[in-house]
C-alpha positions as CSV (number, residue, x, y, z in Angstrom):
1,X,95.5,158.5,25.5
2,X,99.1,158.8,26.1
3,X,101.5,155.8,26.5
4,X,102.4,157.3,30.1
5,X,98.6,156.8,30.8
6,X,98.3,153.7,29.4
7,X,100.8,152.3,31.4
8,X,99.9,153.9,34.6
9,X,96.3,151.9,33.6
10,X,97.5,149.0,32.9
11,X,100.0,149.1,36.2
12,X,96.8,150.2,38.0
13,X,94.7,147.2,36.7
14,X,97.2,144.9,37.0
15,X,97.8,145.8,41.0
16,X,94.0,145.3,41.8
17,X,94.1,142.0,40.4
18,X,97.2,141.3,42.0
19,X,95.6,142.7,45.3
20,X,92.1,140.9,44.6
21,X,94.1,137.3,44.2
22,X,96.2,138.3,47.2
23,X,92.9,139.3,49.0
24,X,91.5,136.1,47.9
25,X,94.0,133.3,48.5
26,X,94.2,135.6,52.7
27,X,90.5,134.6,52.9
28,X,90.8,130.9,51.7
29,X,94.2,131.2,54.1
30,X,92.0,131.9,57.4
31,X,89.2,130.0,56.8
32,X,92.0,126.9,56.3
33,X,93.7,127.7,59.5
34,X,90.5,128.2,61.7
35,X,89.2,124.8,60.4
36,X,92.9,123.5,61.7
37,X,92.6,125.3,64.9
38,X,89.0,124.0,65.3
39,X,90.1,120.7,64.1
40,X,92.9,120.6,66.9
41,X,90.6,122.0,69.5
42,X,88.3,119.6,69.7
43,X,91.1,116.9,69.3
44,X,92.7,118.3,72.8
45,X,89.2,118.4,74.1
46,X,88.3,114.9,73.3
47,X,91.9,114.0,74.7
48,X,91.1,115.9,77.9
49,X,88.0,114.0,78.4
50,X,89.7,110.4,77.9
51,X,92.2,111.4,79.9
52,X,89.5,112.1,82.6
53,X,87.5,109.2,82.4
54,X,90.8,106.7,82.3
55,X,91.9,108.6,85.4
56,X,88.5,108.2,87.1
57,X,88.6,104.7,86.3
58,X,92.0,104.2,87.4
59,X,91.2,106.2,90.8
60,X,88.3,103.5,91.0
61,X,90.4,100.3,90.8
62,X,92.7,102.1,93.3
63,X,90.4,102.1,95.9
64,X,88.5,98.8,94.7
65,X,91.9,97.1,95.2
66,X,92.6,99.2,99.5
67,X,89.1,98.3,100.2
68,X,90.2,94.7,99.5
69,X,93.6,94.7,101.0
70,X,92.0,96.6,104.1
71,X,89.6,93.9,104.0
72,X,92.0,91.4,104.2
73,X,93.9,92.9,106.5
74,X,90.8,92.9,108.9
75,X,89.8,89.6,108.1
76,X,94.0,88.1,109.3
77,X,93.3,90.5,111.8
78,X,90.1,88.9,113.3
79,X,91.4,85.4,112.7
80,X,94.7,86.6,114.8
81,X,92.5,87.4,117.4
82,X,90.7,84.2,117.7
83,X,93.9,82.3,117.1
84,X,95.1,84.6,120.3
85,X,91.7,82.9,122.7
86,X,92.2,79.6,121.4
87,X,96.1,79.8,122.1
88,X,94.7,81.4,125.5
89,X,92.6,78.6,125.9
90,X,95.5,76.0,125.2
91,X,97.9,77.9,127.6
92,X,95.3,77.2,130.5
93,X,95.2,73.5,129.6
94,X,98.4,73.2,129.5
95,X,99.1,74.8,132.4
96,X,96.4,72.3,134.2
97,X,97.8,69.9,132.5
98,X,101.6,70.4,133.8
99,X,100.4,70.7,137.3
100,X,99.0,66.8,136.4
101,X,101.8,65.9,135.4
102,X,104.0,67.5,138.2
103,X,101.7,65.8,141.0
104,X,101.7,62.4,139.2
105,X,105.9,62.6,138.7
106,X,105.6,63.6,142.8
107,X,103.4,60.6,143.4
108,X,105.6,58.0,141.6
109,X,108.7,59.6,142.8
110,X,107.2,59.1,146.6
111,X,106.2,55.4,145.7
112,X,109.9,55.0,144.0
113,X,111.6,56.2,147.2
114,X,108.9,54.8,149.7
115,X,111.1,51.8,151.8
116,X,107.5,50.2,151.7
117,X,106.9,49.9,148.6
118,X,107.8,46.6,146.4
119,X,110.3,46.5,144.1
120,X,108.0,45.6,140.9
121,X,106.2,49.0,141.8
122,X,109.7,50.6,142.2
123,X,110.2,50.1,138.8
124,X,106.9,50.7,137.8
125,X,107.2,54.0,139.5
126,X,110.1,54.5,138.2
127,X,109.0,54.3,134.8
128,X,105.6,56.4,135.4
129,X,107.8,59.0,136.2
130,X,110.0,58.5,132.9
131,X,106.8,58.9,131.1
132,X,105.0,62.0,133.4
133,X,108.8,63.8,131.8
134,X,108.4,62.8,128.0
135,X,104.7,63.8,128.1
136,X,106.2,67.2,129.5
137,X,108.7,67.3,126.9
138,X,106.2,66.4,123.9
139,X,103.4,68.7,125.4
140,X,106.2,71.4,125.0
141,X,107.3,70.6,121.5
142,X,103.8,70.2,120.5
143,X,103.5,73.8,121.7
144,X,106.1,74.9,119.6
145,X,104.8,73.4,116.8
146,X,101.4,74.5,117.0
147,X,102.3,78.4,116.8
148,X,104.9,77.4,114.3
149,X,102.1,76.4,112.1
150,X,99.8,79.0,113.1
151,X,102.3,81.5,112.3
152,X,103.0,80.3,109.4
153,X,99.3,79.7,108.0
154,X,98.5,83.5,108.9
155,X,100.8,84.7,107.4
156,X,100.2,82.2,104.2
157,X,96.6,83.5,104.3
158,X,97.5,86.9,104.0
159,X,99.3,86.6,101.1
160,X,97.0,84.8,99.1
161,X,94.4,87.7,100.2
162,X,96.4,90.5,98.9
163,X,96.9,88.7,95.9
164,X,93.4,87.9,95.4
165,X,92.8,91.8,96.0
166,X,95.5,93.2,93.5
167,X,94.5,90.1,90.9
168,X,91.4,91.4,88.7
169,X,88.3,89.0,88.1
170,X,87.8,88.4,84.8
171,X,89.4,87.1,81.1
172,X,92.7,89.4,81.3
173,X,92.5,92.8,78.9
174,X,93.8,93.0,75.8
């Protein structure tokens, strides 16, 4: 053989090994970076799914925690009402109760100005009348401080029902 072909061979043998390796390490190569791809698929997919399920969860609590502030809404709603009758209920009494009043002030004022009357029951009348307008006066006050503290037990009621809806039940999470 001549040198010329030697060489040729040898460049010949030498390129099919280098193309075998090459062919080789490409295979090893793709195999590697499916197993990554694979490997990061299933990552994203169990991701996806967590993602899901703490949104689910979170979409739960959501409307765990409307219901109850609806249902605390209802509840000051239904004891508005009833504090509206009993108030009604007052507001008649009162009423009755001023018209008492009135024809009792009339009365002693009739006695007080009555030439017939004696002066002991002038006073006396006098007096009675004195009293009829302070019972006005703290029947009105008491009034005021009724729906003062109505008010403000409502409204302190509601408040510690929304915070007993947005406040979870249970040892806090980690």
């Amino acid at each position: 053989m001549t040198l010329s072909l030697k060489l040729i061979l040898g460049t010949l043998i030498v390129l099919i090994a280098f193309a075998g390796g090459y062919s080789v390490r490409a295979t090893k190569a793709e195999a590697e970076i499916a197993t990554l791809v694979a490997k990061h698929e299933k990552a994203t997919k169990e991701r996806a799914e967590r993602y899901a399920r703490d949104l689910a969860r979170a979409v739960a609590e959501e409307r765990a925690v409307n219901r109850q502030l609806q249902e605390a809404q209802d509840a000051e709603t239904r004891r508005r009402e009833a504090a509206d009758a009993a108030r009604h209920r007052a507001n008649v009494a009162v009423v009755g109760l001023r018209g008492e009043l009135a024809d009792l002030r009339a009365e002693l004022d009739a006695l007080k100005n009555d030439p017939r009357t004696p002066a002991s029951c002038k006073a006396a009348a006098q007096a009675g009348a004195m009293c009829a307008v302070l019972l006005g006066r703290c029947n009105d006050r008491r009034t005021e401080l009724a729906d003062f503290a109505e008010r403000s037990a409502s409204a302190g009621q509601l408040c510690v029902d929304a915070y007993q809806a947005l406040t979870p039940v249970g040892p806090p999470a980690p």
